[in-house]
C-alpha positions, 0 to 999 in steps of 0.5 A: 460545326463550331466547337462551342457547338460541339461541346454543347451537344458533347453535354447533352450527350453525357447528360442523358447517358447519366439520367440513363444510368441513373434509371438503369440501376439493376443490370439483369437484363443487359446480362440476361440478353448477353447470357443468351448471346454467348450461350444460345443453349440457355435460351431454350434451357430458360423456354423448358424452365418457364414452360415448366413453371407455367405449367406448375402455376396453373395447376398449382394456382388456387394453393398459391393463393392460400395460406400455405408453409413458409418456404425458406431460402438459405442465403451465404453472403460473400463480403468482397472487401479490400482488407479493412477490419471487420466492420470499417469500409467495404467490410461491413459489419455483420450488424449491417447485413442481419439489417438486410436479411430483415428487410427482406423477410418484411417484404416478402411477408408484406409486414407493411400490409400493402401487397401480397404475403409471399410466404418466403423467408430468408435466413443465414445459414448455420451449416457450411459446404464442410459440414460445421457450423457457420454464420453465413457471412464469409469475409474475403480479401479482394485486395489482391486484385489490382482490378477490383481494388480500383474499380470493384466487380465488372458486368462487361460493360465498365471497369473492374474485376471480370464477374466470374474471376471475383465469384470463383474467389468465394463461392458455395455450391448454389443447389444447397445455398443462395449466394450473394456478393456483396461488393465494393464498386459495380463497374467502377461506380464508387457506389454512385449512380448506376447499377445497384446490383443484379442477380441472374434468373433460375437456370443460370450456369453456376458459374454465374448464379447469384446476386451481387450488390454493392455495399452501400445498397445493402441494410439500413446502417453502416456504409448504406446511402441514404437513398438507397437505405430500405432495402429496395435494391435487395428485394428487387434483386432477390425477386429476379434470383426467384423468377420475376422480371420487371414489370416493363419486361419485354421478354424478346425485342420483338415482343413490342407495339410500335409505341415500344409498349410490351404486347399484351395479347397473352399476359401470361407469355409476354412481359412480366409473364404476370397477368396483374401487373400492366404492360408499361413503358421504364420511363412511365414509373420514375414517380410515386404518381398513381394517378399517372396514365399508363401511355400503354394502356390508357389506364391509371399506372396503379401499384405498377409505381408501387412494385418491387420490380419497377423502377420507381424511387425507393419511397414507392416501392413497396408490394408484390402482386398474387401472381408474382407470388405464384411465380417465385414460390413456384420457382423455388418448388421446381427450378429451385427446390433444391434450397427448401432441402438444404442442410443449410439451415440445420445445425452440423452435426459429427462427422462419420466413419471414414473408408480407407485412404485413397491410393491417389488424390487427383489435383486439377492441373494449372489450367483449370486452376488458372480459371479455365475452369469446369466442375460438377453442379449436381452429384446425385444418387437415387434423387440424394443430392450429395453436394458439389463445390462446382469449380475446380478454381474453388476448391483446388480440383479436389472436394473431399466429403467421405467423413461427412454424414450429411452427404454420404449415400445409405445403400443395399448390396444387389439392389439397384440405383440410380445415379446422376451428374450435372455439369456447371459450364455449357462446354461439351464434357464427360463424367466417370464415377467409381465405387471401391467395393472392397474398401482396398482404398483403389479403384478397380476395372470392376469398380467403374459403375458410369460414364456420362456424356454432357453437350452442355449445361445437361445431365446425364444418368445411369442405373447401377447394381451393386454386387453382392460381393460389395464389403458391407457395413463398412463406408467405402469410398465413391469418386465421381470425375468430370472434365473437357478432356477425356477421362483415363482413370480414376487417379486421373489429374483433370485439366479443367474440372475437378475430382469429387470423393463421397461415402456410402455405407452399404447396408445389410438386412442381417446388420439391422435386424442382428440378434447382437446378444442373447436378450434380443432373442428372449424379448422379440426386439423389433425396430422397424421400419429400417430404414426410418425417415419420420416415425421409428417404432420399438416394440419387445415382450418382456415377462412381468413389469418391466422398467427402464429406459430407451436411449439412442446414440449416433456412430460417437457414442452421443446421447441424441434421445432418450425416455423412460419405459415401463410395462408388461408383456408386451412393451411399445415406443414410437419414437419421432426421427424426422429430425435427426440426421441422415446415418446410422444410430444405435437403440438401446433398452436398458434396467438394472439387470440388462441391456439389448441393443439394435442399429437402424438407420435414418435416411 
């Protein structure tokens, strides 16, 4: 063979590879397929989840179609930046992600009027892991990395920063927010052609979870392309983050006609997984031309070219279909309803009381600070997700939320509950969780309340009965441990994984019933029920007229609500607590001449 021959074909070569990467703008299925080859795990993990799904869609499938609540997403977007000032360069300016967020929340309302209103709404949040109060934009110098400073975030497949190194840099916990990234380059593209961005379906470790895109795919302004500037990539991404696939999906290499056409002989298992939306060929869609044959089914191409999930020019992007619909809002109601209750979007509030200082402060040991790294997902009681910061590499491997109220569990001495915890990594792990009844600031041998076992990416629970004996109306101290080595104690230092510290308030019905002062034995004062999620009512006897007011304070001694009383005999309040936050508040009614108090607590 010639030489000029060679460089010929060496051409044509590297022109298809670039009309490739052209098209392949979004990386999730080459990441998805290789997910599953490293963790064969979350293949059957994926199986229950969308069997679960299916399964919620068909009972659930004629509400889908109706109008029914907005569900609404939290998002925290993480801006991967290599130094430059607040919006210059890859440090974009908030202007330029508030443009994104809207360009999202006109899609899934279908604001155009071409497709189907999602019912889905995207908002910053305003509440961080801490507890206080957030843009839901965080900023990070990345700069420091040599590998991202030269060629921005890797997939595997092309230069840069390997995925998990950069996203543990930066990170909040993903039961409780939706993360994205926002990056300099994708496997050293320079924010050319190539992959766009990529986000992971539900049920991803929390390792990898997210959405990541390169700033110039993000709004409408600023460092955006200009032919990428409406807001496709994002959308598309999202839907994936939501449960969608692309429209040509084959959800297995088998699942294929010899044309290399998806099967189509159960469109509920097969492809997309959405009956309205035609198996059809990636190569069939890179026009605006509905009236393009469908070499799949014969058939005009339709919306097909129309769809978010395809892979279409921007220009044609612009609907989602009824049954993407039903996936995604069936998504966020099972896989992750974990976000629609959030405290993400609700505004911080003060911190509570906290229990004695702990005796020892575990700290994660330079291997798992190095990035072999472990961590707890999901830290529950009784079905209260408490919160988690997930890795050890995030948060130095010791997460302290004792003064939080937000996170703290109420509880009743000799009452059972249960407890649960789920790791983030698919490596074999255990769990212990501790009580310190007495407050003493310790951990006893009788102060053991579980020991968990994990082969993987799966929870593990017990039911725990607190002693009677348990110091009450007091917060004392919960520390829940998790690592790939064996557990010792509770000041046990992991190698991996990492210590958690959260509060519980143990409650008694004599504190929330307590005569606090003669009055309430004169007047009958009656608060009930207690604990109160929604409505709390007041009611007490008073002989003659009687005129004051009803003013309720949080453990600060803030004001939070407040109304006049007036009446006779016997006197009645129903007072709406659906929007306070979780803890403990004192009522009180006062005149001139007296004041009679109780606690309730909100829950």
């Amino acid at each position: 063979m010639q030489p000029k021959f060679i460089n010929f074909i060496l051409l044509i070569f590297l022109a298809f590879i670039s009309t490739a990467q052209e098209h392949q703008k979004c990386a999730t299925d080459y990441l998805h397929k290789k997910q599953i080859e490293n963790n064969p795990q979350l293949q059957t993990k994926l199986q229950k989840n969308e069997a679960s799904l299916q399964k919620f869609i068909q009972n659930q499938y004629f509400n889908f179609r109706s109008t029914e609540e907005i569900l609404k997403v939290p998002i925290v977007v993480h801006i991967m930046h290599l130094g430059e000032a607040e919006g210059v360069g890859n440090n974009i300016s908030n202007a330029q992600i508030e443009s994104g967020i809207q360009q999202l929340n006109d899609a899934y309302r279908n604001v155009n009027g071409l497709g189907e209103d999602m019912g889905i709404e995207f908002a910053l949040a305003i509440q961080d892991p801490n507890g206080t109060s957030t843009t839901g934009i965080v900023r990070y110098d990345a700069s420091g990395e040599p590998e991202y400073d030269s060629d921005g975030i890797s997939t595997g497949s092309g230069a840069g920063l390997a995925e998990t190194d950069l996203k543990a840099l930066s990170k909040w916990p993903k039961d409780q927010y939706y993360n994205v990234w926002i990056v300099s380059e994708i496997n050293g593209n320079d924010g050319g052609f190539g992959t766009q961005g990529f986000a992971y379906l539900p049920g991803a470790s929390a390792i990898y979870d997210g959405t990541v895109i390169q700033n110039t795919s993000w709004g409408d302004q600023g460092t955006v392309n200009s032919w990428n500037n409406l807001g496709t990539t994002i959308i598309h991404e999202l839907g994936h983050g939501l449960g969608l696939y692309h429209t040509f999906n084959v959800y297995n290499e088998a699942d294929t006609t010899p044309s290399g056409c998806p099967l189509d002989t159960d469109c509920s298992t097969q492809g997309d997984f959405c009956c309205d939306t035609d198996p059809h060929l990636v190569s069939s869609s890179h026009s605006c031309d509905t009236a393009e044959i469908n070499q799949c089914t014969g058939t005009l191409l339709g919306n097909l070219v129309r769809n978010y999930m395809d892979y279409s020019g921007q220009e044609c992007q612009v609907l989602f279909t009824a049954d993407q619909k039903a996936r995604m809002r069936g998504t966020l109601l099972t896989t992750r309803k974990s976000l629609l209750i959030s405290r993400a979007l609700e505004e911080p509030i003060a911190a509570c009381e906290t229990p004695s200082v702990a005796s020892c402060v575990p700290q994660t040991q330079s291997d798992g600070l190095n990035g072999n790294y472990a961590g707890i997902e999901i830290f529950e009681i009784e079905n209260e997700i408490m919160n988690s910061s997930y890795t050890a590499y995030s948060d130095n491997g010791y997460l302290n939320k004792t003064s939080e109220c937000a996170v703290t569990a109420f509880l009743n001495p000799d009452s059972s509950y249960k407890v649960k915890i789920l790791p983030a990594g698919p490596n074999p792990s255990t769990s212990k969780v501790w009580i310190d009844y007495n407050n003493d600031g310790a951990f006893g041998s009788g102060e053991l309340i579980f020991e968990g076992s994990h082969s993987g990416e799966t929870s593990d629970s017990t039911t725990f009965t607190i002693p009677n004996t348990a110091v009450q109306n007091e917060f004392i101290r919960l520390r829940a441990t998790l690592d790939l080595s064996e557990i010792t104690g509770p000041c046990y230092e992991p190698r991996y994984g990492q210590a958690e510290d959260y509060s519980v308030y143990l409650y008694t019905p004599s504190e929330l019933t307590s005569q606090k002062d003669k009055y309430n034995t004169v007047h009958g004062l009656s608060v009930y029920p207690n604990p109160a999620e929604s409505n709390l009512f007041v009611h007490f006897d008073y002989s003659g007229s009687y005129e004051g007011h009803l003013l309720i304070r949080d453990l600060q001694g803030r004001l939070v609500n407040t109304s006049p009383i007036s009446g006779s005999q016997r006197i009645t309040k129903n007072i709406d607590v659906s929007g306070f936050q979780k803890g403990i508040y004192n009522l009180s009614i006062q005149n001139k001449k007296e004041i009679i108090t109780q606690n309730f607590i909100v829950k």
